[in-house]
Structures are given as C-alpha cells and as structure tokens.
LUMZA-139199 format. One record per residue (C-alpha): chain; x, y, z; residue in three letters. Coordinates in pm, whole numbers. Example, Ala and Ser with C-alpha at 12.3 -4.5 7.8 and 13.67 -1.06 7.14 Angstrom:
2
PT unit      X      Y      Z code
PT    A   1230   -450    780  ALA
PT    A   1367   -106    714  SER
//
This chain:
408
PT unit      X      Y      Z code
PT    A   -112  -1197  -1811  UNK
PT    A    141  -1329  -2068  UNK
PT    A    502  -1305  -1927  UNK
PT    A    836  -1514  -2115  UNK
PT    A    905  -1826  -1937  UNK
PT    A   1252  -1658  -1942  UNK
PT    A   1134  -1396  -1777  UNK
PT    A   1040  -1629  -1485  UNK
PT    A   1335  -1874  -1516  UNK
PT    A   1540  -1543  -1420  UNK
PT    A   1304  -1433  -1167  UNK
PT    A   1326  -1778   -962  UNK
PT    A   1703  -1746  -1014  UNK
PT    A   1612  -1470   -678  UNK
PT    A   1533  -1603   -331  UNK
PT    A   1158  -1515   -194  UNK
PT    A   1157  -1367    117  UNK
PT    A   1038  -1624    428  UNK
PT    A    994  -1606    752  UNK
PT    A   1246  -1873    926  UNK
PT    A   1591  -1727    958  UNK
PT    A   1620  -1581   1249  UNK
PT    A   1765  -1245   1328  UNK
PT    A   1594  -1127    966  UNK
PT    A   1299   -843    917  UNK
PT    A   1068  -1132    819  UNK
PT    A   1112  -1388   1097  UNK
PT    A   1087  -1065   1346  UNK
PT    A    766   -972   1175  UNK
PT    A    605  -1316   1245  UNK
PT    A    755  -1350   1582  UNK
PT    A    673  -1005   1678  UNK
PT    A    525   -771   1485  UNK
PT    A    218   -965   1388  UNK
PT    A    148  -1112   1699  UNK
PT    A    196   -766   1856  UNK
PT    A    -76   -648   1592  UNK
PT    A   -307   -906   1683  UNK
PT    A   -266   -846   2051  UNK
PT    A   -348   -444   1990  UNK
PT    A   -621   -557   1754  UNK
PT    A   -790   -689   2074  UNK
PT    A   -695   -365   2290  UNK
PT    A   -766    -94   2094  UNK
PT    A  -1134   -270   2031  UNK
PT    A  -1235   -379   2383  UNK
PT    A  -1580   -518   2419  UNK
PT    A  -1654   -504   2085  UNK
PT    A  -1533   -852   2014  UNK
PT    A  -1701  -1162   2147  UNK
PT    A  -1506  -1339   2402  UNK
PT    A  -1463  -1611   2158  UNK
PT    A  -1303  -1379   1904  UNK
PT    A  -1064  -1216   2144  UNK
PT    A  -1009  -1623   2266  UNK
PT    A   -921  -1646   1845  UNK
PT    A   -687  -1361   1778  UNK
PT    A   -490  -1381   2118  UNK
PT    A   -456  -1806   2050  UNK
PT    A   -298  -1684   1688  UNK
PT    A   -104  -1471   1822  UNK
PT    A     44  -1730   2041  UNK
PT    A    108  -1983   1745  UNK
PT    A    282  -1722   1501  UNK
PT    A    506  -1693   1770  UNK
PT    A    539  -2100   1854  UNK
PT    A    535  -2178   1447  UNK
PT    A    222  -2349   1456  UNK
PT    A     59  -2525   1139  UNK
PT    A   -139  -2245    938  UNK
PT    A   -523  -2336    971  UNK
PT    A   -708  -2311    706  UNK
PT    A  -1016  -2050    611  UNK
PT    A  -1215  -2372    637  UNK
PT    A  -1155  -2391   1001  UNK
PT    A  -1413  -2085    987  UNK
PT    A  -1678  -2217    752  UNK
PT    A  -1962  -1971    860  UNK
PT    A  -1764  -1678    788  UNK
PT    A  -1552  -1863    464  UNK
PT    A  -1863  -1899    316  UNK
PT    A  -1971  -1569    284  UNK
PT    A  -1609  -1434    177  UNK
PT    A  -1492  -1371   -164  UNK
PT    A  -1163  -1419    -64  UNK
PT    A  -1165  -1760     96  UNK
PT    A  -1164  -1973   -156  UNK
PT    A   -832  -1803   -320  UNK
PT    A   -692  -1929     39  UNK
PT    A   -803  -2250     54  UNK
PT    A   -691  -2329   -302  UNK
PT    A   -336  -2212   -195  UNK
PT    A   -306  -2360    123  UNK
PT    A   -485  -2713    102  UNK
PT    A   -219  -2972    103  UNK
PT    A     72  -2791    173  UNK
PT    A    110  -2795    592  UNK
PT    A    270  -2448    600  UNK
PT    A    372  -2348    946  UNK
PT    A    366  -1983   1026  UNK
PT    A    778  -1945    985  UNK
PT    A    817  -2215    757  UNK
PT    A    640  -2039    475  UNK
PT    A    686  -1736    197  UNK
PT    A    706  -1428    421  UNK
PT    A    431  -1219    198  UNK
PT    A    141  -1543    203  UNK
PT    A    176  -1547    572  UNK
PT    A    118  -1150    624  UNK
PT    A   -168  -1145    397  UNK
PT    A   -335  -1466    520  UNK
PT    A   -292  -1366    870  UNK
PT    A   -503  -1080    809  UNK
PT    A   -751  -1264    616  UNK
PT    A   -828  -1507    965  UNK
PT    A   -847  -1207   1208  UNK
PT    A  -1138  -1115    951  UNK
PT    A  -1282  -1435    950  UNK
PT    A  -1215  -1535   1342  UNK
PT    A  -1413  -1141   1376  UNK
PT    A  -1710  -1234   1237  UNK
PT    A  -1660   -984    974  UNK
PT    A  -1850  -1112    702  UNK
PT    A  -2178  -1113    899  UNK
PT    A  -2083   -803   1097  UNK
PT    A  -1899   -611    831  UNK
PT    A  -1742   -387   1136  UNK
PT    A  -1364   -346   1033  UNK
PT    A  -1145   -452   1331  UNK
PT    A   -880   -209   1268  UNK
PT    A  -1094     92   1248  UNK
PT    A  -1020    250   1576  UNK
PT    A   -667    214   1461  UNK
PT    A   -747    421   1138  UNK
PT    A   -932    686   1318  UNK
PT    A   -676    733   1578  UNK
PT    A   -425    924   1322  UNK
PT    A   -681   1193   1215  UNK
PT    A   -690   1311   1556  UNK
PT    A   -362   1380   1607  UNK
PT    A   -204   1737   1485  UNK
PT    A     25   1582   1241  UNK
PT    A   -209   1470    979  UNK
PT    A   -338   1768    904  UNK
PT    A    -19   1974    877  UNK
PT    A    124   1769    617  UNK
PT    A   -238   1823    480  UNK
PT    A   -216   2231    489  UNK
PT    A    104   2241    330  UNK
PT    A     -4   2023     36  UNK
PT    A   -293   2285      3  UNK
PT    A    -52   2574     39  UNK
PT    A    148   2399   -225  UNK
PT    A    -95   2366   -472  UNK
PT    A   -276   2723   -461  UNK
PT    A     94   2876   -459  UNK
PT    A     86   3093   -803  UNK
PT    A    280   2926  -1117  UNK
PT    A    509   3156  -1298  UNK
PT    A    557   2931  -1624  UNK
PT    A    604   2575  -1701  UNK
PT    A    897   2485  -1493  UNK
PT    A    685   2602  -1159  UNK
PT    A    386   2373  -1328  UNK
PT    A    608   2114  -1280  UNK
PT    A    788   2199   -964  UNK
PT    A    447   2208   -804  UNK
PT    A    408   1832   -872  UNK
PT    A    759   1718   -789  UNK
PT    A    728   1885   -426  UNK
PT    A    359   1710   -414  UNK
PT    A    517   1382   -534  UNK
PT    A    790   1473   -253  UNK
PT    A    504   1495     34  UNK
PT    A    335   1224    -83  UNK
PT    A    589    969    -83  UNK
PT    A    712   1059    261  UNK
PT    A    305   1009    381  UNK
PT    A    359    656    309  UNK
PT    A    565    635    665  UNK
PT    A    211    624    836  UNK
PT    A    204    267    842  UNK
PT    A    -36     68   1116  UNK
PT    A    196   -254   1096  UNK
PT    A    500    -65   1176  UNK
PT    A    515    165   1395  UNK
PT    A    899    210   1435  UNK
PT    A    884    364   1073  UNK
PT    A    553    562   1124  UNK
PT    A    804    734   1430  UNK
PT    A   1037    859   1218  UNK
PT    A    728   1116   1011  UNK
PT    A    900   1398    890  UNK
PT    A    809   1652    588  UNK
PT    A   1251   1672    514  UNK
PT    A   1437   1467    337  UNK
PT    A   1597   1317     27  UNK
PT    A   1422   1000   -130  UNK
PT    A   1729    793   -269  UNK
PT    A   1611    746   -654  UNK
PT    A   1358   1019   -843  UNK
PT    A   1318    958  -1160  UNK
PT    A   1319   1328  -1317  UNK
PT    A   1210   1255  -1617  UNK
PT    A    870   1189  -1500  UNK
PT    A    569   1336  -1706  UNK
PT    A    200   1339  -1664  UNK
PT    A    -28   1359  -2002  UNK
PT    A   -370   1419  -1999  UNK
PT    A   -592   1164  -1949  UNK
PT    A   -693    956  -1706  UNK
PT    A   -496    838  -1371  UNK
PT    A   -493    543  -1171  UNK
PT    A   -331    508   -765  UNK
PT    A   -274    175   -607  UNK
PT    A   -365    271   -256  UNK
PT    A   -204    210     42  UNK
PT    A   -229    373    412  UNK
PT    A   -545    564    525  UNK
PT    A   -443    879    788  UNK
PT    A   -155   1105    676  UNK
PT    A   -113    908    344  UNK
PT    A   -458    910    190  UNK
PT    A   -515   1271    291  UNK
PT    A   -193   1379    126  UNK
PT    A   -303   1126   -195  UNK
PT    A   -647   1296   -200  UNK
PT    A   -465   1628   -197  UNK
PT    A   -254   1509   -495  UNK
PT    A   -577   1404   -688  UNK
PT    A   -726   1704   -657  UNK
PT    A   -419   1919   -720  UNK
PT    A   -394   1671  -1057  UNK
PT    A   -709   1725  -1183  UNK
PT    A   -745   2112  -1081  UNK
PT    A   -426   2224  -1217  UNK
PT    A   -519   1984  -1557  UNK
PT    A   -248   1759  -1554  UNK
PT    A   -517   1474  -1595  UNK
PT    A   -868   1462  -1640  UNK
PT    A  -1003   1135  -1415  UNK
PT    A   -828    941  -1101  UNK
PT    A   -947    642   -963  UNK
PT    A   -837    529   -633  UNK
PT    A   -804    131   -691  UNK
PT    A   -824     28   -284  UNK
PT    A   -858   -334   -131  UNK
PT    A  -1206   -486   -113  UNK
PT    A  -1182   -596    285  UNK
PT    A   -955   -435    527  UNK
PT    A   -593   -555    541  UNK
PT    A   -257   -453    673  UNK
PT    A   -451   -227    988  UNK
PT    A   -454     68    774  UNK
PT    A   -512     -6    425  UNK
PT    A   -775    172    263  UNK
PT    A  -1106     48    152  UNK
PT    A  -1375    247     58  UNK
PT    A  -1489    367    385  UNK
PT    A  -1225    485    407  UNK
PT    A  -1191    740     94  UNK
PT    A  -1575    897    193  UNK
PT    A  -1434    945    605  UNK
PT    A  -1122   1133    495  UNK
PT    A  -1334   1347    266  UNK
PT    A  -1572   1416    548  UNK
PT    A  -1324   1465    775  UNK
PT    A  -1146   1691    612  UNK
PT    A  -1477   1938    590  UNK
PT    A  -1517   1963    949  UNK
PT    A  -1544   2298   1088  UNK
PT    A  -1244   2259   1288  UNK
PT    A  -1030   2257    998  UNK
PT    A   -878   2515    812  UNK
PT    A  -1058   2693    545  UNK
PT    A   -821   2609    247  UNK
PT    A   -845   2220    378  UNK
PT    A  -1263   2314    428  UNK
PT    A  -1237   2393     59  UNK
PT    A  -1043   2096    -64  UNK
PT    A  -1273   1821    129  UNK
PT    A  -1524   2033   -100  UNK
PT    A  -1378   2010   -441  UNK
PT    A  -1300   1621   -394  UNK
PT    A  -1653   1542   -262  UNK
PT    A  -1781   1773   -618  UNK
PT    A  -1492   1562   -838  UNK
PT    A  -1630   1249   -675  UNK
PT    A  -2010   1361   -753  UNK
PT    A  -1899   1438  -1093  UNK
PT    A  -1713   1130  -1156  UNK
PT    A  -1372   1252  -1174  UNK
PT    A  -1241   1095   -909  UNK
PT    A  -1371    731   -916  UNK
PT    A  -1295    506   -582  UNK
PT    A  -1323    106   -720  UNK
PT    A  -1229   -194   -493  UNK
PT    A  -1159   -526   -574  UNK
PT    A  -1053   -874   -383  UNK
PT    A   -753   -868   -611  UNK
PT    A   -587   -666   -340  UNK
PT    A   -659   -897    -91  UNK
PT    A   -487  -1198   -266  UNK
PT    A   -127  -1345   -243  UNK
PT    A    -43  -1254   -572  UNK
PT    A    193  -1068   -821  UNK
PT    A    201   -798  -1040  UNK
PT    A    359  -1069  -1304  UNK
PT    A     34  -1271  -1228  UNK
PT    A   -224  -1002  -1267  UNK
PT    A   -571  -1110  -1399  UNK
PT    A   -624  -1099  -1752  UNK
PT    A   -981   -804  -1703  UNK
PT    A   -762   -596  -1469  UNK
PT    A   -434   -641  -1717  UNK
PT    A   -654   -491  -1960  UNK
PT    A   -881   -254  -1811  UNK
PT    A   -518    -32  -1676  UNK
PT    A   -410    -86  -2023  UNK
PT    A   -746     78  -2163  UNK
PT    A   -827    303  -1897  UNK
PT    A   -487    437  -1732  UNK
PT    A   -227    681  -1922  UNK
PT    A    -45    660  -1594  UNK
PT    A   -119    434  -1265  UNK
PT    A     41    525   -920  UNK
PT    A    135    275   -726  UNK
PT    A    202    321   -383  UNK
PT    A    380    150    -91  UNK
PT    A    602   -102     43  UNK
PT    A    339   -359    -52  UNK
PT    A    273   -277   -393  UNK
PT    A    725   -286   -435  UNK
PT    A    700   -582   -329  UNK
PT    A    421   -736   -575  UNK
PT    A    635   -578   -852  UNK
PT    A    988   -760   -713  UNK
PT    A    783  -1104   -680  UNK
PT    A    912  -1016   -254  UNK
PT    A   1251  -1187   -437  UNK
PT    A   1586  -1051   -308  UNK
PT    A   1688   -900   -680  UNK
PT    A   2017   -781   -672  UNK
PT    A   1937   -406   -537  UNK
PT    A   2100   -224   -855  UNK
PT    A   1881   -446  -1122  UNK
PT    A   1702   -192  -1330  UNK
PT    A   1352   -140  -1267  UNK
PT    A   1282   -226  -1656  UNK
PT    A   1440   -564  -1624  UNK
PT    A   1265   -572  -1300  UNK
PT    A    887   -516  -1400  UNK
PT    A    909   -538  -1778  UNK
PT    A    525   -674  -1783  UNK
PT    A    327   -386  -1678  UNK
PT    A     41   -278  -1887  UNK
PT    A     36     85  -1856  UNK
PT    A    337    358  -1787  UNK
PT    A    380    374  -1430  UNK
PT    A    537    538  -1090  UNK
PT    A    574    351   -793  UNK
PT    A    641    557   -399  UNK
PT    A    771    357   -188  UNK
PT    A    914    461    152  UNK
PT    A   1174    122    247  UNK
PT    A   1048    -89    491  UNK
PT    A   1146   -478    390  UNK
PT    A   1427   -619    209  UNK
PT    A   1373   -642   -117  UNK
PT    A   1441   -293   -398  UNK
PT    A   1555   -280   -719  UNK
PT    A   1705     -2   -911  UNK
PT    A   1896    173   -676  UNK
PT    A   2253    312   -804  UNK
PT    A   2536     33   -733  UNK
PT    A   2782    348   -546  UNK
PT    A   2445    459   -365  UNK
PT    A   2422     74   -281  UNK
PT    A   2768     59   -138  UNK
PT    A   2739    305     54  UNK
PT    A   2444    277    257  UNK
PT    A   2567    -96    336  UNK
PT    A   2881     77    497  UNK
PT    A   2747    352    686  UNK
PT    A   2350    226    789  UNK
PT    A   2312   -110    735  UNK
PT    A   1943    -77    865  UNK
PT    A   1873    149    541  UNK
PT    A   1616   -125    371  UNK
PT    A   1432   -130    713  UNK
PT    A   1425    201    915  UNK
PT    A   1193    419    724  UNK
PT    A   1500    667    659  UNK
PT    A   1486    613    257  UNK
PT    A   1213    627    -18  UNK
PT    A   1226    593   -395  UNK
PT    A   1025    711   -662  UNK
PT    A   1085    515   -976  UNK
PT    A    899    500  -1276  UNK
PT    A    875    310  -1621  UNK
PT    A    717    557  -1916  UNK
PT    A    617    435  -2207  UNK
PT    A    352    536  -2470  UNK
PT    A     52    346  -2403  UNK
PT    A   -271    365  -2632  UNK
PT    A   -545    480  -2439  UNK
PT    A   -923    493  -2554  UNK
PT    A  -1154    748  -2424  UNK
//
C-alpha cells in the first residue's frame, strides 16, 4: 500500500505502545495476563497436551513474567517448517534480542500466540489449543439471549424507512457490545450487558447495496450476534454478499477461524434452541450454500502488521470487492492507530486516511490507544473514571464513508 512519507513522519511523531513501564495495561498484560492465559491454556486442555508441551507453555509463562529473551520460531523447526506464518516471525525477530517487556506491546501478544501453536504441535496436529475455551461460552445461557433478541429485532415489522434503519442501528448497538466476550480478558467479558451508551456513533452511517466485508474478531456471543447481523443484512436487502474475513490459525483464545463460523451455524440449529434461532442457523447455512455469505481466511491476520502496511492483493481485492468492510474489535483499532498513543480527539480521517474501501470499525475499549473521541467527552472521562480506556465500560462506532467504485 502507498501511504505519504508525511503521513508516517506524523504517525512516528506518536509513541507505540510497549510492554516495560510498569503499573501500565501493557506491562500488566505480559506480566499477567498472558502468562495467566498460558497457564489456563494448559488447564482447560488436560491430557491432551504432551508432557513436553505443557513443560513448553508453563516454562513461557514463567519467562514473560521474568523478561526473558524472545526465542525464536526456529527454536521449533519441526513445527516452523510446516507454518505459513513462521517465516514472517523469523524475518522480524532475527537480530534484534527482544525480551518479552522490552519490546512493542502488539509483536509480543501476537508472537506469543504464534509459539503456544508451535510449542502444541499444531501444525502436525491441527487441534486448536484454545478450543475448549471457545466452546465453553455457547453453553452458558447468555449467548443465546443476546442471540434471541437480535432475531426478535430483525423479524420486528418495519413501518417505513426510518424503522429500516432503526432496525440496523439497534443491531449495530448489540453487536458492538458482543465484542465484550473476549478470551484474553476476562475482567471486560464480566461486565456483558445488552444496556448502554457507546461513546461515539457515527449517525450518518449508510449501507448501499452491494457487497459487505467484516474483520472478525471473538467467536461465542460476538460471532453469533455478527452472524445474526449478516443475515439480517442480506434478508432485509441492505447488501447482497458478506464475507467473514477471519484469521488463518487460531490467535488471541477466541478469535475466529473457520471452524469456527460452520460450529456456530450448527450450533445454533440444535433442537434445544429456539425456533426463530432454529430458523436463522437455517437461512445462514442456505446463504452460505448459495454463496452469499462467503467465510475466507488468510495468515495476514496472524501477522504483526498494520492497516497502513496492508498487502498490495488484499489493498485491492477490499477496494474491488467491498462497498463497505466491518471491522471489528479492539485488535483491528489498534492496527488502524499503528497501537500509537494518538492524541484521543485526532479525527479518525487524519487517523486512517489510507483505507481502500468506506468503512465502520466496533470497538468495545480495552487498551490505550483511540482516536476520535470528542475533546469535552475526553475531559471528562479522565476526571470521573480514569479506567475508561481499559474497563470494558465504553465502545465506539466510527466510520469513514466515502464513494468507492465497486465492480460486480
């Protein structure tokens, strides 16, 4: 992708987030957090893993915590050589002797996740080591609540335009709030509730009718409530396509892969559930049949990269293919902001002014970095919660809208 070297000359004017001041979200994530991750990684899978790779994650755990030197994917070379990831890893951290806290905070999440893959055996196994973590959700109650009033939502009767639109604002509403159910953090996921105010919406937000794109994030409550959006997109003809664009390798405990997408659908048809959710598992297994609703991973997902630095074939296929692409999550926020501390009121235009395709981006706040948030808003929330960037509390949905030329 072509961006101004102005462009980055006043993006490196921002600090990136790392992970070695104490007392700050990231150091407590690679302290605590991750190592806590790792250690329930072992638990929640019990004789599943070999000795040796419960002897792996338990021994990383340890080091996060101690700042150990980051070992490379070559310290695997079985497992590196049959990844399509590792080499992106090497490349980046040959050379350098990055510790785990003395290194940008968003390399040493991702790459963390990338050894418990490759200290799994997952390459030759291909069993994902977070997938009794995923599953767990769908049993609870919750879920499926959020799920049944999405459905009640979207087979309420419109009574003109304004309704037509109402309709997608409350499932935009839903929706963002599902992005709580995060399996890294859950002190956020805690806080689930359908109420509440997200801090910026962008009203002036318009579908046209063509062809969607989401930038996955959570399985569980998010995806189902995602899917639900999908299919209340394409059945009530605000677009004609969505793809769900979803990592290649599991990541982050619960980010979706492509598993994933084909459970939730099957889950979803159980007998247990209710019929209007019966019915909906239905109608996105037909759309996905039919094409309509297209799930497509890729390793890009996987990588420590930004939006600014977005392949040339996937620059231009969300140019060609997408009127509008969805991108959800902390994660994705944080590929848009470069995971720089940009003053919090820069405008989300001067922000991400690269992006190929209109776009919307949910986010519920969960890390440090946001942009375009009102300067009084700002103010306040620094006076009376100074926790708002981290508690799960707060969402935003923001969006850039532009006319974009899209071939059929």
């Amino acid at each position: 992708m072509n961006v101004s070297d102005k462009y980055i000359a006043r993006m490196q004017q921002h600090d990136e987030v790392v992970a070695n001041m104490p007392d700050t979200f990231a150091h407590t994530t690679c302290t605590v957090r991750m190592p806590q991750v790792l250690r329930d990684c072992v638990s929640n899978n019990g004789d599943r893993l070999s000795s040796e790779a419960v002897k792996r994650l338990l021994l990383l755990a340890d080091d996060m915590v101690k700042n150990a030197e980051i070992p490379l994917p070559s310290t695997f070379p079985e497992q590196a050589a049959k990844s399509l990831t590792s080499k992106h890893w090497e490349s980046l951290l040959a050379g350098n002797s990055y510790t785990w806290q003395n290194s940008p905070w968003f390399l040493v999440e991702q790459y963390m996740f990338h050894l418990v893959l490759l200290m799994t055996d997952y390459y030759t196994t291909r069993f994902d080591p977070f997938y009794y973590s995923k599953v767990a959700e769908l049993k609870g109650d919750t879920p499926w609540s959020l799920l049944q009033t999405a459905v009640e939502i979207s087979t309420q009767e419109e009574s003109g335009s304004q309704s037509h639109r109402d309709q997608l604002k409350r499932f935009m509403m839903l929706s963002l709030w599902g992005n709580k159910a995060d399996g890294t953090n859950e002190k956020v996921k805690s806080t689930m509730h359908v109420a509440g105010d997200s801090l910026v919406f962008d009203d002036y937000l318009v579908l046209v009718d063509h062809s969607d794109q989401v930038i996955s994030d959570n399985v569980g409550t998010e995806l189902l409530l995602d899917l639900a959006m999908a299919d209340h997109m394409l059945t009530h003809n605000w677009c004609d396509k969505v793809t769900f664009n979803v990592k290649a390798e599991p990541i982050y405990v619960s980010d979706v892969i492509p598993a994933d997408v084909n459970e939730h659908v099957w889950e979803m048809q159980r007998e247990t559930r209710t019929p209007k959710v019966q019915a909906l598992g239905k109608r996105l297994a037909e759309y996905v049949s039919k094409g309509q609703i297209v799930i497509r991973p890729d390793t890009y997902w996987n990588q420590y990269t930004f939006y600014w630095e977005m392949p040339v074939e996937l620059h231009a296929r969300l140019a060609r293919e997408a009127t509008l692409v969805i991108l959800k999550g902390d994660l994705n926020n944080r590929r848009l902001l470069s995971d720089r501390l940009w003053p919090p009121s820069t405008p989300l235009e001067e922000v991400v002014p690269y992006f190929p395709t209109a776009f919307v981006a949910f986010r519920i706040l969960k890390s440090t970095p946001v942009m375009g948030i009102p300067g009084n808003v700002v103010d306040n929330l620094e006076k009376e919660e100074p926790l708002w960037r981290l508690n799960g509390e707060h969402g935003t949905i923001q969006s850039v809208l532009k006319t974009s030329s899209v071939s059929k």
